[in-house]
Backbone of each chain as ProteinMPNN parsed JSONL, in Angstrom:
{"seq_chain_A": "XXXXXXXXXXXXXXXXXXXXXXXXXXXXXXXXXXXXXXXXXXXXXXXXXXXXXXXXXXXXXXXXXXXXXXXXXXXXXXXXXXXXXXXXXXXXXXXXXXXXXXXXXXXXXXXXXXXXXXXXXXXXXXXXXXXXXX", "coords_chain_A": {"N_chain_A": [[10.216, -18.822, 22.098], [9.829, -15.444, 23.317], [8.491, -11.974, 21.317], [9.949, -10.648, 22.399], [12.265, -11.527, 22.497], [13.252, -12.008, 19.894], [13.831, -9.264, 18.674], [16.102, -8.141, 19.637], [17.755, -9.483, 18.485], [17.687, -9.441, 16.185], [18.23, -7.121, 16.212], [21.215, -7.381, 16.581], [22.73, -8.52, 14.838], [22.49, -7.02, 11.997], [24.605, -6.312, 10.043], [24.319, -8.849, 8.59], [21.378, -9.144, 7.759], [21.431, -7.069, 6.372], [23.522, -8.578, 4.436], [21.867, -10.415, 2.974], [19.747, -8.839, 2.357], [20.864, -7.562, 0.014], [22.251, -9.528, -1.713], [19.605, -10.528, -2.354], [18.481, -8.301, -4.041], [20.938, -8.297, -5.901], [20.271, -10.998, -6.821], [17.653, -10.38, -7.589], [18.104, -8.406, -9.791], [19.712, -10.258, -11.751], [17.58, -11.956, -12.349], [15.604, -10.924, -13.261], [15.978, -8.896, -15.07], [16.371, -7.43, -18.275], [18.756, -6.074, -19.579], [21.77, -6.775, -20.63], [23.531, -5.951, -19.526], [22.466, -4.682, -17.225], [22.188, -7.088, -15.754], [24.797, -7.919, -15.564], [26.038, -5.847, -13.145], [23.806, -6.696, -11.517], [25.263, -8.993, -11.076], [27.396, -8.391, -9.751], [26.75, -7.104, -7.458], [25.748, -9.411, -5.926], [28.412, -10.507, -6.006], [29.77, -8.755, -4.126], [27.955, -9.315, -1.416], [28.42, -11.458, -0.576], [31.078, -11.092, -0.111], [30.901, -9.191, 1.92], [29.205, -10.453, 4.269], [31.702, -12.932, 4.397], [33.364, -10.964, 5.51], [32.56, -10.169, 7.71], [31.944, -11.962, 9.277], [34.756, -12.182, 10.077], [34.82, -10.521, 11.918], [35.095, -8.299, 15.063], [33.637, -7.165, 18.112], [35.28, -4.931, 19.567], [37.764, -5.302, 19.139], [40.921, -5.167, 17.25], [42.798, -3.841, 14.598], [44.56, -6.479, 12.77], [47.2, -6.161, 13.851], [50.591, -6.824, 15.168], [50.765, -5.279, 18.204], [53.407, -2.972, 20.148], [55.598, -3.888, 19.897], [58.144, -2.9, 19.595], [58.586, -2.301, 22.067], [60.252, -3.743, 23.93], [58.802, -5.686, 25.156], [57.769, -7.714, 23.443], [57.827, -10.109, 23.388], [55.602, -11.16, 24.892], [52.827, -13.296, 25.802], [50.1, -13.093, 23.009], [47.208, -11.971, 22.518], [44.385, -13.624, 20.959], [41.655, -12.861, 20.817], [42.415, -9.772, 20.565], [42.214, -9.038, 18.196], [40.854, -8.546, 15.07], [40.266, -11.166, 13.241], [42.293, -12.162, 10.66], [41.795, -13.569, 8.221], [39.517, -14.072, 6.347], [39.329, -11.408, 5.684], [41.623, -12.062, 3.943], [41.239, -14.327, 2.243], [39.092, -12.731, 0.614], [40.196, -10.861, -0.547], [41.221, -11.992, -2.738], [38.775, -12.985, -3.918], [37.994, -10.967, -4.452], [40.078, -10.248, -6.6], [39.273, -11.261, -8.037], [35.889, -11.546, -9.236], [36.771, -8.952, -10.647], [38.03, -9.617, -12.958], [36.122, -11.587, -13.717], [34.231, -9.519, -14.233], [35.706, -8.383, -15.994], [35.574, -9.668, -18.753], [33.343, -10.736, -18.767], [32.035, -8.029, -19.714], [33.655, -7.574, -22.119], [32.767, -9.746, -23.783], [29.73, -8.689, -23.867], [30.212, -6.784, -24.857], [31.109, -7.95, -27.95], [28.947, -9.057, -28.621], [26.954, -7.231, -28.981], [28.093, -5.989, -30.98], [27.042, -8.14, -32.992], [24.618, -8.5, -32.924], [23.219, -6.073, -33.075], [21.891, -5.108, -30.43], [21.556, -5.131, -26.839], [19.806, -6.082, -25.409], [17.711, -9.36, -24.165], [15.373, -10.181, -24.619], [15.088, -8.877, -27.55], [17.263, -10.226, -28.39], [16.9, -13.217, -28.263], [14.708, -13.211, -30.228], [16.414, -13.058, -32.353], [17.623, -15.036, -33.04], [16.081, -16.916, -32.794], [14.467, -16.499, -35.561], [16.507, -17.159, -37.638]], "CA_chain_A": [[10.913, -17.525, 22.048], [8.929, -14.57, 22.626], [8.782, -11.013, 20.573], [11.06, -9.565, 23.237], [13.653, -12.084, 22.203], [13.772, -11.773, 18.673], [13.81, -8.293, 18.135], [17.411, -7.87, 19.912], [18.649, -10.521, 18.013], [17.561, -9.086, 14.486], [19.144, -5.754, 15.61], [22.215, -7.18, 16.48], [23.015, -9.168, 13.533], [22.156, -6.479, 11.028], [25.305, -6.929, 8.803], [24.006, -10.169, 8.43], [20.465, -8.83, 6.923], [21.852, -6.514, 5.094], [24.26, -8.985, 3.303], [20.585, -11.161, 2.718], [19.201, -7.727, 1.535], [22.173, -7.053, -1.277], [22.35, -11.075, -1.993], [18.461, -10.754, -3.194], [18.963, -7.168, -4.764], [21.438, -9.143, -7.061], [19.415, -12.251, -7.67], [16.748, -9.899, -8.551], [18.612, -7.953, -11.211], [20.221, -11.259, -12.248], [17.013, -13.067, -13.162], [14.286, -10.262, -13.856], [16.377, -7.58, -15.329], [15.905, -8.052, -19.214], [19.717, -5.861, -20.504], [22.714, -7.834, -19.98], [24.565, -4.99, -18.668], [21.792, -4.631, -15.529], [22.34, -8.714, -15.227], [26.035, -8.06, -14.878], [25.686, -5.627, -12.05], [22.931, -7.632, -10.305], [25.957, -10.248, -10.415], [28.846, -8.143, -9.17], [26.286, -6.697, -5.846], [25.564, -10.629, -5.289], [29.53, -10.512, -5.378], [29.806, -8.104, -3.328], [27.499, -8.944, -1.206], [29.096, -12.497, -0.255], [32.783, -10.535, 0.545], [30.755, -8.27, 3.29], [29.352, -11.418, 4.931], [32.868, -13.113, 4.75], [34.161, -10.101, 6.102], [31.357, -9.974, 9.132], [32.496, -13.348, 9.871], [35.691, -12.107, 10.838], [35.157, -8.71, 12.595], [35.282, -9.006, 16.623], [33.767, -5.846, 18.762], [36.525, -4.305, 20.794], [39.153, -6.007, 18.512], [41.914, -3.526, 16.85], [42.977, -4.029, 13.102], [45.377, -7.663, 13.074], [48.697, -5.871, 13.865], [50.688, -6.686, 16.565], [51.359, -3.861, 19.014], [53.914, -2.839, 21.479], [56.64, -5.142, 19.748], [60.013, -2.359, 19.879], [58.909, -1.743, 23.445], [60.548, -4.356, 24.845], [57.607, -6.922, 26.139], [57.192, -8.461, 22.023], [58.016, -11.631, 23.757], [54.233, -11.882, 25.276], [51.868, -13.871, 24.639], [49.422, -12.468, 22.027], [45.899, -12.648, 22.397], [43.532, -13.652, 19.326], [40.496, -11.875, 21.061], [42.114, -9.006, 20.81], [42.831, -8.604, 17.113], [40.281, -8.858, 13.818], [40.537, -12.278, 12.47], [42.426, -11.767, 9.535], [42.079, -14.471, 7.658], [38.826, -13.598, 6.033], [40.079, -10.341, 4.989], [42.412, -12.576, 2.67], [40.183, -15.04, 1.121], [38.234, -11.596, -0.011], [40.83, -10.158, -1.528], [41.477, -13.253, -3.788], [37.834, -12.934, -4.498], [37.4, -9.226, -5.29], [40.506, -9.886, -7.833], [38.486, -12.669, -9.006], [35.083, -10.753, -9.426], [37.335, -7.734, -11.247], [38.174, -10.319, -13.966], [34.684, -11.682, -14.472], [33.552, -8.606, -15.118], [35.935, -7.741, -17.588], [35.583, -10.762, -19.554], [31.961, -10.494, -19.259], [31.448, -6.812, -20.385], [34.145, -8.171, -23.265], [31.478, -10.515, -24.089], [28.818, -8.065, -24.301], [30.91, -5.921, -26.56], [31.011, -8.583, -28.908], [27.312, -9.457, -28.741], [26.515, -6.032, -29.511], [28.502, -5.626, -32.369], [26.733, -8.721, -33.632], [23.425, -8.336, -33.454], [23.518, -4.453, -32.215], [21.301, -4.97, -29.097], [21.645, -6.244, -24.988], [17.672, -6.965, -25.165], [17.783, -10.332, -23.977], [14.178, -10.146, -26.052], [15.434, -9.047, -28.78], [18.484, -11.439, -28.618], [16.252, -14.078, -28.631], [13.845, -12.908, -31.487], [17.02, -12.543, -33.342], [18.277, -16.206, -32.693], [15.347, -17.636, -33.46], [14.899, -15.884, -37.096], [17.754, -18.019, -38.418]], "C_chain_A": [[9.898, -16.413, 21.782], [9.4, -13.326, 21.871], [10.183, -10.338, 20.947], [12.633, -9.83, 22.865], [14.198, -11.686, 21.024], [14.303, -10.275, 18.294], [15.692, -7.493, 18.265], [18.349, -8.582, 18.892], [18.184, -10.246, 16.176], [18.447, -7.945, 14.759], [20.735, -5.993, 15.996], [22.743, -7.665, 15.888], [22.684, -8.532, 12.037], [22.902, -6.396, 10.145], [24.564, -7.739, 7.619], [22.78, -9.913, 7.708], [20.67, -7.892, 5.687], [22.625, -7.378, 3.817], [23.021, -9.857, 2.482], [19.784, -9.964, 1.726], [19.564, -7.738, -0.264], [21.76, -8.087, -2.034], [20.904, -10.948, -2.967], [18.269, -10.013, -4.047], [19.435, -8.248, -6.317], [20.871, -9.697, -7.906], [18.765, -11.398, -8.326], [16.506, -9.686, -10.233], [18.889, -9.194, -11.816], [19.276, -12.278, -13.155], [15.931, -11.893, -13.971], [14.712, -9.126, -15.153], [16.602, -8.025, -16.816], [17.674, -7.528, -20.217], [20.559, -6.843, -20.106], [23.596, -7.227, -19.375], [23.814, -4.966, -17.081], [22.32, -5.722, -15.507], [24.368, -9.109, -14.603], [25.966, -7.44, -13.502], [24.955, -6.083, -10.901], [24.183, -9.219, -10.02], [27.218, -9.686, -9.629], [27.814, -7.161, -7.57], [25.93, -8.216, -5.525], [27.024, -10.652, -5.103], [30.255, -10.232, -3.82], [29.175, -8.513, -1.703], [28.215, -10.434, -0.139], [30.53, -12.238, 0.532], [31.99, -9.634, 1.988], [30.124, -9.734, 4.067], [30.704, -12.354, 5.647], [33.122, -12.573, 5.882], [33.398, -10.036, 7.786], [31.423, -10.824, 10.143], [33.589, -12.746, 10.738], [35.502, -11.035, 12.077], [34.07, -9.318, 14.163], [35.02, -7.354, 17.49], [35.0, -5.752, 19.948], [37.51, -4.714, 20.353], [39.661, -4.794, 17.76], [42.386, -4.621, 15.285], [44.427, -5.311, 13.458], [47.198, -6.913, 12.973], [49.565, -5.431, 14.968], [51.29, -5.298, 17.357], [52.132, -3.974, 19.734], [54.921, -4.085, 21.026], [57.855, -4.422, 20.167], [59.855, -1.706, 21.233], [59.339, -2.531, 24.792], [60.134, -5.598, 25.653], [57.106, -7.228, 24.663], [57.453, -9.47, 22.475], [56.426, -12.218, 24.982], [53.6, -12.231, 24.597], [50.895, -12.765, 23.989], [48.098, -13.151, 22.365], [44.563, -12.636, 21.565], [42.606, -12.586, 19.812], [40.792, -10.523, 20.906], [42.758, -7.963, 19.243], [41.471, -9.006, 15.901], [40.439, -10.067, 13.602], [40.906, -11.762, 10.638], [42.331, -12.798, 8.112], [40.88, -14.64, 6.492], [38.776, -12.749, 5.091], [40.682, -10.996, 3.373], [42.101, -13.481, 1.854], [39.094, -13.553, -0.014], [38.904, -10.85, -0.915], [40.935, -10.549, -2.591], [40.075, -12.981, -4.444], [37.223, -11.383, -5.208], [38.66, -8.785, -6.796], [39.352, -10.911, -9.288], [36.842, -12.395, -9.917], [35.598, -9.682, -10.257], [37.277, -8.702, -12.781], [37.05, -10.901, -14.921], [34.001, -10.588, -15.17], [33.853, -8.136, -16.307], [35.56, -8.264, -18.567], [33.88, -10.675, -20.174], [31.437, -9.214, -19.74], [32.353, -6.995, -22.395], [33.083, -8.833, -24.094], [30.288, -9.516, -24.941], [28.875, -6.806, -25.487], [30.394, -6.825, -27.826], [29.678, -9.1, -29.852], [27.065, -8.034, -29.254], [27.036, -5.46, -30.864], [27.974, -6.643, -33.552], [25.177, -8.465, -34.004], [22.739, -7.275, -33.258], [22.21, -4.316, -31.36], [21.584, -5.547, -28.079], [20.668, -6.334, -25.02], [18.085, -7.989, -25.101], [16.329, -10.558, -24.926], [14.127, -10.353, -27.281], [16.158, -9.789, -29.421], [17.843, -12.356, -29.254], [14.975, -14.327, -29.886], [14.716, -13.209, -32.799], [17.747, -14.24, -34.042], [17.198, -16.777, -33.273], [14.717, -17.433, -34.77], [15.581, -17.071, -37.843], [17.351, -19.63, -38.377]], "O_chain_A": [[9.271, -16.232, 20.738], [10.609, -13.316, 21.638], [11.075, -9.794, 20.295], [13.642, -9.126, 22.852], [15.299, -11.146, 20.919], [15.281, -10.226, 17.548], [16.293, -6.743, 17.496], [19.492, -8.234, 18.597], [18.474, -10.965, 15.22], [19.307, -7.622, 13.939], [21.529, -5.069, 15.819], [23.905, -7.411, 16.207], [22.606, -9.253, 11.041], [22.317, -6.363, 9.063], [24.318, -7.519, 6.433], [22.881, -10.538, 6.652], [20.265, -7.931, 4.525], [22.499, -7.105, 2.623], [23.226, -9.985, 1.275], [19.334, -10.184, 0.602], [18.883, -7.858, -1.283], [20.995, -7.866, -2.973], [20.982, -11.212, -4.166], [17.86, -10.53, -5.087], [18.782, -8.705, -7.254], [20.739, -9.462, -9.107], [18.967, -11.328, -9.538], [15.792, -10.074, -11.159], [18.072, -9.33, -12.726], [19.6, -13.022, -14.081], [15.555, -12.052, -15.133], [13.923, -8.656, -15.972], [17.096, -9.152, -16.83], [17.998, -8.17, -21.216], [20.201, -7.719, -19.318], [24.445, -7.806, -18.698], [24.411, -5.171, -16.025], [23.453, -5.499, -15.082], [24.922, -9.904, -13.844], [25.842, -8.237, -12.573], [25.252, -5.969, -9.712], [24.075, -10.124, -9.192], [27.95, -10.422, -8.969], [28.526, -6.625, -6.722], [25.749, -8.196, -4.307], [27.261, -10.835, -3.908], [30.84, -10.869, -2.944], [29.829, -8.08, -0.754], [28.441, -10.219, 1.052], [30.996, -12.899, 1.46], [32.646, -9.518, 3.023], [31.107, -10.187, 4.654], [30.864, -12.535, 6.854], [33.172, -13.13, 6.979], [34.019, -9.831, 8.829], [31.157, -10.713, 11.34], [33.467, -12.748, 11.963], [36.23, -10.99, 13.068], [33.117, -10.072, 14.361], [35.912, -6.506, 17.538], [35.356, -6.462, 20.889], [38.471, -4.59, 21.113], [39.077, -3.717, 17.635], [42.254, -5.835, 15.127], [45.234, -5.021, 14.342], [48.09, -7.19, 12.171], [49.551, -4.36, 15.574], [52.161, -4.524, 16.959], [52.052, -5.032, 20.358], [55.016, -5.107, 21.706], [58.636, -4.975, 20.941], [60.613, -0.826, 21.639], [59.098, -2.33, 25.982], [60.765, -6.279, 26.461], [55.902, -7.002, 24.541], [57.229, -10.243, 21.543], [56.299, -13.268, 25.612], [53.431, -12.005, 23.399], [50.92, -11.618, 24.435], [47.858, -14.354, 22.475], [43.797, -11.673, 21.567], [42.693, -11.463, 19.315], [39.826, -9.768, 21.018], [43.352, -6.889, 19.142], [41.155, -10.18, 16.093], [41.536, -10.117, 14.159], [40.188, -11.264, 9.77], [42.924, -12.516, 7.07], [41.23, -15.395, 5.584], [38.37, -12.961, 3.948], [40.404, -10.667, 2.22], [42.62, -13.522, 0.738], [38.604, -13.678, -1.136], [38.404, -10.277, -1.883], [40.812, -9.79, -3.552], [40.163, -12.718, -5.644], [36.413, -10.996, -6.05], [38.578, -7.867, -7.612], [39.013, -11.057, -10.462], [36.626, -12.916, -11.011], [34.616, -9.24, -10.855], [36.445, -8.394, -13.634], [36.924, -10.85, -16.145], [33.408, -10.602, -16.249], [33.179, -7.708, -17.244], [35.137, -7.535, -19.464], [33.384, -10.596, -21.298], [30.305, -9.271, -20.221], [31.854, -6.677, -23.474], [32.633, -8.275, -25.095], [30.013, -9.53, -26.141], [28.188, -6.259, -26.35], [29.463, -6.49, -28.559], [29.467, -9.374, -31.034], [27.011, -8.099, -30.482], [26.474, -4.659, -31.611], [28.199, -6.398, -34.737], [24.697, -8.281, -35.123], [21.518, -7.426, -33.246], [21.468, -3.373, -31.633], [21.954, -6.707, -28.261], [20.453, -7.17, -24.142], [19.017, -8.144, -25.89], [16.436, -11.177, -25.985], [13.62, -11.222, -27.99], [16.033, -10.109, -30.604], [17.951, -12.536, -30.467], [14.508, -15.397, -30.277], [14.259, -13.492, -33.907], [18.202, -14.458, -35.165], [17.387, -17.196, -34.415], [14.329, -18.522, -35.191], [14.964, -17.804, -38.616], [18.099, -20.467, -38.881]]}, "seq_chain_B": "XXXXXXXXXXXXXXXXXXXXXXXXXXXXXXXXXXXXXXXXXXXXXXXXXXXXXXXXXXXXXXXXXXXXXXXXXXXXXXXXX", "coords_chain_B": {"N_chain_B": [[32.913, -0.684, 16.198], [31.315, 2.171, 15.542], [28.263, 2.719, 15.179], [26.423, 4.62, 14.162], [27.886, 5.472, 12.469], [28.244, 3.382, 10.823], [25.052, 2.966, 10.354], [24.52, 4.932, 8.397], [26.128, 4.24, 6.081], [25.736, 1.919, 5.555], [22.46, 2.805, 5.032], [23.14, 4.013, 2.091], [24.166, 2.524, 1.223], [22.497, 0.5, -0.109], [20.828, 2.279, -1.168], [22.281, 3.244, -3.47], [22.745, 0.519, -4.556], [19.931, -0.165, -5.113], [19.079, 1.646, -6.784], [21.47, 1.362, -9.214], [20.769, -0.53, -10.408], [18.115, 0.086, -11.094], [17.75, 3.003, -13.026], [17.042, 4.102, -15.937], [19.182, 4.496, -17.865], [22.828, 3.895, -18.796], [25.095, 4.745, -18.926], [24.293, 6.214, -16.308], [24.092, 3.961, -14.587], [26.277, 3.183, -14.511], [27.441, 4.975, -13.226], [26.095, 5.169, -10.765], [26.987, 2.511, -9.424], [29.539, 2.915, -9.372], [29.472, 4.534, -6.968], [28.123, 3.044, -5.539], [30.435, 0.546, -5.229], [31.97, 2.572, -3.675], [30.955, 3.183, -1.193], [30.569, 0.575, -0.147], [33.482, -0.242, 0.346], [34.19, 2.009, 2.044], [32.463, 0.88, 3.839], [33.518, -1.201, 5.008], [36.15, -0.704, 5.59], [35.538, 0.513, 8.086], [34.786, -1.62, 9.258], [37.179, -2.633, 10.011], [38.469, -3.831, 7.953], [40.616, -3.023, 6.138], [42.937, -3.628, 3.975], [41.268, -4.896, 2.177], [39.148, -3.101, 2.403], [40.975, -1.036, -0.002], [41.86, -2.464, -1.602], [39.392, -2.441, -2.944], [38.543, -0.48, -3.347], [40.549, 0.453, -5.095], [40.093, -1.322, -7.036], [37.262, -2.3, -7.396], [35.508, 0.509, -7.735], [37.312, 1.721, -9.33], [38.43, 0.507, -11.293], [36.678, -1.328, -12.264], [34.834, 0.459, -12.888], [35.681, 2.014, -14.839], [35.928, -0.284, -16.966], [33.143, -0.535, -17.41], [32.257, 2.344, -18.074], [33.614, 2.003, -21.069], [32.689, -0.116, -21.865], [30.082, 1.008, -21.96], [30.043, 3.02, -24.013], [31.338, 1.626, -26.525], [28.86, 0.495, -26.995], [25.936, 0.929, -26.724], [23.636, 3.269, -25.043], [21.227, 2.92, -24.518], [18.477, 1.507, -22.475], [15.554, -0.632, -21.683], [14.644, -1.374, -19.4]], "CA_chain_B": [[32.363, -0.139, 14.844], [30.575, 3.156, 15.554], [26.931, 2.067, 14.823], [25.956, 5.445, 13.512], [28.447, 5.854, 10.823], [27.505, 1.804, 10.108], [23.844, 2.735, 9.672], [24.591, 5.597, 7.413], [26.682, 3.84, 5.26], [24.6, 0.704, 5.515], [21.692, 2.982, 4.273], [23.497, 4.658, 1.347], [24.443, 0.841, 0.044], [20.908, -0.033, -0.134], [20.351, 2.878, -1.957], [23.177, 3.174, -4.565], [22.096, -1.131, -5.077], [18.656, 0.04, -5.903], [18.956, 2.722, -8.085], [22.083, 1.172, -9.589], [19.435, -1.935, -11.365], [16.518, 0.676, -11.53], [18.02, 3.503, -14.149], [17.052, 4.019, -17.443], [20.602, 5.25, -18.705], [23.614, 2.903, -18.569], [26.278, 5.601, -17.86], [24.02, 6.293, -15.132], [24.137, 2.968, -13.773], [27.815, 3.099, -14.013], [28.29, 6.047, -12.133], [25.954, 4.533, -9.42], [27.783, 1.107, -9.622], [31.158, 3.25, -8.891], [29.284, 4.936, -6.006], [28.008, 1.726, -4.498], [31.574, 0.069, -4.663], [32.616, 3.171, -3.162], [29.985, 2.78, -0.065], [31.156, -0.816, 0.008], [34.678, 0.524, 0.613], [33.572, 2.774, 3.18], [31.454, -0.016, 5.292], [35.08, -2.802, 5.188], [37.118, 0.21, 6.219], [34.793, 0.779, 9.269], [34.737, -3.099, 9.737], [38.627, -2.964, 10.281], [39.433, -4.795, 6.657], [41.407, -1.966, 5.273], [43.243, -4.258, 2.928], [40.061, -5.373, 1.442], [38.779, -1.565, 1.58], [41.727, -0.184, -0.722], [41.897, -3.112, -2.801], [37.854, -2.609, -3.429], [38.446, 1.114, -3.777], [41.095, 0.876, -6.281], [39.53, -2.382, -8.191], [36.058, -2.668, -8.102], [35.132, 1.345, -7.651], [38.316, 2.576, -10.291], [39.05, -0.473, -12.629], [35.333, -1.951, -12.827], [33.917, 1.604, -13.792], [36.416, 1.931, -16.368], [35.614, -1.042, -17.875], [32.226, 0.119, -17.468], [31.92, 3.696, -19.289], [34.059, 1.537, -21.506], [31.713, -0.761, -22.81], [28.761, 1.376, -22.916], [30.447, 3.559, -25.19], [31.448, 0.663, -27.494], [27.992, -0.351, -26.894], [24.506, 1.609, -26.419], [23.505, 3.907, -23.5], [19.823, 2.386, -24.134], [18.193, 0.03, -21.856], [14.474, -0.755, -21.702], [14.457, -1.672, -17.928]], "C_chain_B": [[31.365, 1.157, 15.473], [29.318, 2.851, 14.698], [26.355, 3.078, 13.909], [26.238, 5.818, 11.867], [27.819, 4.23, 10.185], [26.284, 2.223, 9.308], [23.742, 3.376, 8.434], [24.997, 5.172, 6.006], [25.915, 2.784, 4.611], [23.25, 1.398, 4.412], [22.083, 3.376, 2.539], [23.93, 3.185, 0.088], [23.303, 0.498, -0.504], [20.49, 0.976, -1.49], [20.652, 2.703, -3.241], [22.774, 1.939, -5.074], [20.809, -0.897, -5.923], [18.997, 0.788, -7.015], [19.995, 2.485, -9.213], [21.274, 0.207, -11.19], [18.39, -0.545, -11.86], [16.643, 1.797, -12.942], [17.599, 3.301, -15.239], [18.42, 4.197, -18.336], [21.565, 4.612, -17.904], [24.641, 3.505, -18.162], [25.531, 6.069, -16.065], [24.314, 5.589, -13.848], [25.821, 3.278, -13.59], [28.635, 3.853, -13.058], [27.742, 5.55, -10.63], [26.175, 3.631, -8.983], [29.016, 1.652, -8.79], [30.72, 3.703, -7.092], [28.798, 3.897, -4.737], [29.357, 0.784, -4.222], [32.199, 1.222, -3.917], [32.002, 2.804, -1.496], [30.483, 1.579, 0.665], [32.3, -0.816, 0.985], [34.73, 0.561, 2.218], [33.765, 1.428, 4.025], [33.014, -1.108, 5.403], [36.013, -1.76, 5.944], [36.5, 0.223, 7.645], [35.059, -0.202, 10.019], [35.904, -3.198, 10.028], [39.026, -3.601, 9.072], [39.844, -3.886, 5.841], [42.439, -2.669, 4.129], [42.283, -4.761, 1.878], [39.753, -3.869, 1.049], [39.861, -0.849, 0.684], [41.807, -1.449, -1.53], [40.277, -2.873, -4.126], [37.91, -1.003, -3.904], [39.344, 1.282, -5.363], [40.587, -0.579, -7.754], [38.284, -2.322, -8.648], [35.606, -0.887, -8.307], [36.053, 2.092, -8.986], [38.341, 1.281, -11.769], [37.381, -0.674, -13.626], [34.709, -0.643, -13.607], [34.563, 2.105, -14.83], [36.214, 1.496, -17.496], [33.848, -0.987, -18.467], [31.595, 1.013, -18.376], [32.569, 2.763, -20.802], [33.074, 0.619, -22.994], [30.565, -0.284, -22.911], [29.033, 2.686, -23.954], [30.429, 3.155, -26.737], [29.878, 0.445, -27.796], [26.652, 0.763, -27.595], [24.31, 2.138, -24.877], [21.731, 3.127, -23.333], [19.745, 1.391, -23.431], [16.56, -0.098, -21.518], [13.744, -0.964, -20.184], [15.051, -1.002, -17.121]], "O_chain_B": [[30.393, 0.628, 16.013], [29.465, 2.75, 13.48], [25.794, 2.655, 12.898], [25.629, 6.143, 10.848], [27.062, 4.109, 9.222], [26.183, 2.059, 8.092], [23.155, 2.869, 7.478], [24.445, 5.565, 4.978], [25.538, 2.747, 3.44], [22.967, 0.874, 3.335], [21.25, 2.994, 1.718], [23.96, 2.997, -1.129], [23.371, 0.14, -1.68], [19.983, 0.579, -2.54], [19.894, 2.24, -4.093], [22.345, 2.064, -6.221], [20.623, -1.287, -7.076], [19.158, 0.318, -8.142], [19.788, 3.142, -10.234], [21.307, 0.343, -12.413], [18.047, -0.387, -13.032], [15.85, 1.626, -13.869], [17.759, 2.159, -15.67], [18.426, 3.948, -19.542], [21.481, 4.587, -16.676], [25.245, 3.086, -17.174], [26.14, 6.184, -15.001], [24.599, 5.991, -12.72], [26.367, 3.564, -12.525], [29.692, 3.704, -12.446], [28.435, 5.481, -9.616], [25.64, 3.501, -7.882], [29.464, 1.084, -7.793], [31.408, 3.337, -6.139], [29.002, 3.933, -3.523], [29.447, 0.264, -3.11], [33.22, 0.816, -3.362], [32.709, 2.161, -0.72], [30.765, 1.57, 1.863], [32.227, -1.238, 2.139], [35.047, -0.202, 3.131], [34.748, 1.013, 4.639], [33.043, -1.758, 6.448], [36.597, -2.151, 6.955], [37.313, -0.205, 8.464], [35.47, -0.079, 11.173], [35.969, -4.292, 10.588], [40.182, -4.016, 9.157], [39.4, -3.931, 4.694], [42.677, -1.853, 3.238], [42.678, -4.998, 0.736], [39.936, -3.377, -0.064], [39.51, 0.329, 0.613], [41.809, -1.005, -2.678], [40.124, -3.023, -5.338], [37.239, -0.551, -4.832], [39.019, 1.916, -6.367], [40.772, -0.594, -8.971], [37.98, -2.289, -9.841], [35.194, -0.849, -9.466], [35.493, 2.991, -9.614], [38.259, 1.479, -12.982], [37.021, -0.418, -14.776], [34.194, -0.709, -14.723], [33.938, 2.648, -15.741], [36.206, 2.055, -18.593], [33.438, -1.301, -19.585], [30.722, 0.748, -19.203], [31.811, 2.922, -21.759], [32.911, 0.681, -24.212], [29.795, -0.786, -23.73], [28.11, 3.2, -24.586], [29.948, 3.717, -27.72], [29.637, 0.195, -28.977], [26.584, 1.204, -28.743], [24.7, 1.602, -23.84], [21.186, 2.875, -22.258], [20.54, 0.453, -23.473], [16.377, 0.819, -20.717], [12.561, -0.75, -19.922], [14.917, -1.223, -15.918]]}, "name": "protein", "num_of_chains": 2, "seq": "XXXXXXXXXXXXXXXXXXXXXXXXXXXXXXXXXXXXXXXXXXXXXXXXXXXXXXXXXXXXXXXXXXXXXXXXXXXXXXXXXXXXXXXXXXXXXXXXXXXXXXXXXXXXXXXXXXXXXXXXXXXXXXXXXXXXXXXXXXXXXXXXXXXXXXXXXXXXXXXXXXXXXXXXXXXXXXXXXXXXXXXXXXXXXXXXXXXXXXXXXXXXXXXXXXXXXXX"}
């Protein structure tokens, strides 16, 4: 495969790098990032970043949003044709997951409340200075 | 998908992601946290998943930054990174 090939085929899958972009973004924050508040955020853009892939999966150029048309005009008794609708099915696994991601976060900024009222810092540094003390 | 508005949006995610981690100031982050789920939004709406974009608009961009200012109130605005 030469240059000529690839280069079409990176720009037309660019979702697809971008969700690779976000995805490492995340990790980044997630492992390097030293508060625990950055480490949440670096986990809710890896969230994120997983629902726009999903979603990329489904989505169909020249397709129209999954809702059938042209039903009270008389001809709702044709066939229907997938190609020419979104895949919605995608869509609804994402939703489940963006309530599901809403919840983590709360739980986990809950968390970090609590930690902070204990040993009154998010330094993962200091955490650990403080832990090992005792 | 109109490619133009894509890229725009596309770039503006990238951004809001970066600068969201990079901040010194934690309300900061939160406001650019709200602005990157907003972006988010945006780019699913474009994509045709308008059930996804208004669930993400009113959950992760309204609820999450709530909970957000929320706890760095309770908390500390400091952050060393």
């Amino acid at each position: 495969m030469g240059m000529t090939d690839i280069i079409p085929l990176i720009v037309a899958k660019y979702n697809y790098w971008l969700f690779v972009v976000l995805m490492m973004i995340g990790l980044y924050a997630m492992i390097a990032k030293n508060n625990l508040i950055k480490k949440l955020v670096g986990m809710n853009i890896f969230q994120t970043a997983i629902i726009l892939f999903y979603v990329s999966i489904g989505y169909k150029s020249g397709a129209t949003l999954p809702i059938i048309q042209n039903v009270h005009e008389g001809h709702g008794h044709a066939a229907i044709h997938a190609a020419d609708y979104i895949n919605p099915l995608p869509h609804v696994l994402m939703l489940t997951a963006i309530v599901v991601s809403v919840a983590t976060f709360g739980v986990a900024m809950a968390l970090a409340v609590k930690i902070y009222q204990r040993y009154h810092t998010l330094e993962e540094d200091e955490l650990r200075m403080r832990l090992s003390e005792k | 998908m109109p490619w133009q508005i894509d890229m725009i949006v596309l770039f503006f995610v990238i951004l809001c992601a970066v600068a969201a981690i990079t901040v010194k100031d934690l309300l900061s982050t939160a406001i650019l946290f709200g602005a990157y789920s907003f972006m988010m939004c945006l780019l699913w709406a474009v994509m045709g998943a308008v059930d996804v974009a208004f669930t993400e608009a009113s959950v992760g961009a309204g609820v999450s930054t709530v909970f957000f200012v929320a706890a760095v109130f309770r908390t500390s605005r400091r952050t060393k990174d």
